[in-house]
Structure formats: C-alpha cells, structure tokens
C-alpha positions as MATLAB code, in Angstrom:
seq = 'XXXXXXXXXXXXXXXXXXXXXXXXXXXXXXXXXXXXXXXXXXXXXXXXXXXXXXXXXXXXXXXXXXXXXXXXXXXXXXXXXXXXXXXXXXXXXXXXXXXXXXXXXXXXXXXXXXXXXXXXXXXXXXXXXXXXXXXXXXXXX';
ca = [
      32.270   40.804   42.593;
      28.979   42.693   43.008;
      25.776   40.666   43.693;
      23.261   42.075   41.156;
      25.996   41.529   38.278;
      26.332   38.382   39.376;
      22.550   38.122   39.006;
      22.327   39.734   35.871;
      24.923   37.730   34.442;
      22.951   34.383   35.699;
      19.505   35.712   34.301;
      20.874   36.170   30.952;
      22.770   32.877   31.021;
      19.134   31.461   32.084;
      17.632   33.431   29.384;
      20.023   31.979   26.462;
      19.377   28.648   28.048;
      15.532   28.708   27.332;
      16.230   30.648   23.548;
      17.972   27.983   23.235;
      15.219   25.353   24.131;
      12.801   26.834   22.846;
      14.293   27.157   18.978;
      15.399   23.188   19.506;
      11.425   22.432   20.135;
      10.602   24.615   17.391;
      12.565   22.910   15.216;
      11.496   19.221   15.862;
       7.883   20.665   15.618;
       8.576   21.581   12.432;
       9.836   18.522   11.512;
       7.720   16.391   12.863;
       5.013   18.768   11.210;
       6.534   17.815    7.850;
       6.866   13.970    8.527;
       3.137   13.951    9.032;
       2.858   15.600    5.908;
       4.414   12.883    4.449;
       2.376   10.428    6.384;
      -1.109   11.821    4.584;
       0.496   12.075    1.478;
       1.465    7.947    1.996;
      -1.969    6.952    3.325;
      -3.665    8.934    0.513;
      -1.722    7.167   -1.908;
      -2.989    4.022    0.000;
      -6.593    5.057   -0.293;
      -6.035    5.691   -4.126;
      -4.252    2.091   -4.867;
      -7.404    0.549   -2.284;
     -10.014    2.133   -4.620;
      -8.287    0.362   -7.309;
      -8.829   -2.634   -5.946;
     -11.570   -2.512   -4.639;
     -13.349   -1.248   -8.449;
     -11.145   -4.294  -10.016;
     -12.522   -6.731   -7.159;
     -16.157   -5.493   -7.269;
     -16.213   -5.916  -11.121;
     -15.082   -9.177  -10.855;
     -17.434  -10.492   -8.491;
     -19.835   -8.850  -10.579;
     -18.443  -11.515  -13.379;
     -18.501  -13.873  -10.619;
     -21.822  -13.158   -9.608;
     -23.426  -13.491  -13.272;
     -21.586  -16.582  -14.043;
     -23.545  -18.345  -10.894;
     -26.825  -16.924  -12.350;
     -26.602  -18.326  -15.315;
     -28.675  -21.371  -15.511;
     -25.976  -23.296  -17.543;
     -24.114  -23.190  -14.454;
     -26.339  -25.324  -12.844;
     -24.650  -28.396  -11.008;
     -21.922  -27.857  -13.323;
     -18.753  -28.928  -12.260;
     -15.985  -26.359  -10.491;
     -15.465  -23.562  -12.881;
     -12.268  -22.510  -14.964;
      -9.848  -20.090  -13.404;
     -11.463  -16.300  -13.977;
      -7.840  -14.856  -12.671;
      -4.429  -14.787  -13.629;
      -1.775  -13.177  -12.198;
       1.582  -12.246  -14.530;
       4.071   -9.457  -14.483;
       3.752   -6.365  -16.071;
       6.764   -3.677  -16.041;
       8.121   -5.479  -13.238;
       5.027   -5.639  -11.154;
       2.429   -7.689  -10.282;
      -1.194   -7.110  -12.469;
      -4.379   -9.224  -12.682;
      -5.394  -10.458  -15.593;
      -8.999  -12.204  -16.617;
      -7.870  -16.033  -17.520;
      -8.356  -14.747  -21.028;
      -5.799  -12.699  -20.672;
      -7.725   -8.807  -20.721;
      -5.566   -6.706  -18.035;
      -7.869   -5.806  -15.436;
      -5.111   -4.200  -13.360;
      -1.033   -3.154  -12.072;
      -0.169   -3.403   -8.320;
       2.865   -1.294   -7.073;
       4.514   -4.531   -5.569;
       7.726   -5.573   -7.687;
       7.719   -8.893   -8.415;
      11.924   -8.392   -7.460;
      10.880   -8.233   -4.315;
       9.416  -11.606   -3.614;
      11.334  -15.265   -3.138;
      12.803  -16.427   -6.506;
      10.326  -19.537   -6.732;
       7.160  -16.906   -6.337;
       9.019  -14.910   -9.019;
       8.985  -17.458  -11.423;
       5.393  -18.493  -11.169;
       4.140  -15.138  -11.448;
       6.394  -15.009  -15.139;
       4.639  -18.028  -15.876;
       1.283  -17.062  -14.701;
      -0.827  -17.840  -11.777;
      -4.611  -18.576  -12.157;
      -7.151  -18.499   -9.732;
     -10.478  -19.769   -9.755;
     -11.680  -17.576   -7.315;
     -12.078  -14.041   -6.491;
     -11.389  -15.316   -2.719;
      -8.149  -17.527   -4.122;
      -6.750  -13.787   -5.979;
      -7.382  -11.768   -2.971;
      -5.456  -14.528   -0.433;
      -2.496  -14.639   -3.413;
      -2.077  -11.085   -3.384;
      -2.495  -10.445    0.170;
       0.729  -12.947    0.467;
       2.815  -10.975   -2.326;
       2.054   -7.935    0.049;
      -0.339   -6.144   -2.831;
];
C-alpha cells in the first residue's frame, strides 16, 4: 500500500471522528439548552405561587396587626384562631376562621400521611400567622 493513501485514508477517518463529536456535543447543548428552559419556566412559576403568598401573608398580618391595635385587645386573653386550613379541589387553601377563602396552594392534600389528610378535611386552625406559615411549610406549600 502507498503511504499518502494510507494517510489520506487516516485523515478522513480522523475527520469523521471529530463530525462525529462535534454533532454529539451539539446535541447535548441543545438539550441541556432546553432543560434550562424548563428550569426558568419552573422557578417562574415559583416566583408567581411566592407572590401569592406572600400578598395572602402580608394581608393577614395586616389583620393581625389591627387586631393588636385595637384597644379592646388590651390584656385580653390569647386570641381566637384567624386561620384555617381545609381542602379545596384536592388541595390545600387558607381560609380566615370565618371561613372567607383567602387562598389555594398547589400541594395535594393526596400527597401527605393519611392522619394529616384527615385533619386538613376537618379543618386546621391557627391562631397565628407564625403557627400557618410553620403548618404549611410542613405540608411542603
């Protein structure tokens, strides 16, 4: 065999090698392109569900806030629950303890332990902003 066809049958055996890398990178770029895509598109979703909270949790201590400057409250004894927590469609929502929605988490209540299930049918109050926020921060809302 000749030499140089032996090295132009190497170069182009080199050459399909690195086409060959080079469409594999490509093509995990790409996807890893698209997963991040994904990513934003979760996190925004996160931010959206976070200013949920953070209006329904800012109104309440609002409520909260009143209720202590109100001069019947006064050395009067440890308040009433404010929150409740029942399910709605299948999912977790805060109520007031009057019972006016205030607002729906995307946790499903199927997800949580059968005896946390059950209370939340029933209804959970809280007498505390502080008390709702721990509660929910357990059920993963």
């Amino acid at each position: 065999m000749d030499v140089p066809k032996i090295l132009i049958a190497l170069c182009g055996l080199i050459l399909l090698i690195c086409l060959t890398l080079s469409i594999t990178t490509l093509s995990s770029l790409r996807n890893a392109i698209a997963e991040n895509g994904l990513i934003v598109e979760e996190a925004e979703e996160l931010i959206d569900q976070l200013d949920g909270y953070v209006d329904v949790f800012s109104q309440a201590a609002k409520d909260e806030a009143d209720l202590e400057n109100a001069d019947i409250l006064v050395d009067a004894p440890q308040k009433e629950s404010q929150f409740m927590i029942k399910e709605i469609n299948g999912k977790i929502a805060i109520y007031t303890a009057q019972g006016q929605f205030l607002f729906e988490s995307d946790t499903h209540v199927s997800t949580l332990p059968a005896k946390e299930r059950e209370e939340i049918r029933q209804g959970i109050l809280c007498s505390t902003l502080e008390e709702l926020l721990l509660r929910m921060q357990d059920y993963g809302s």
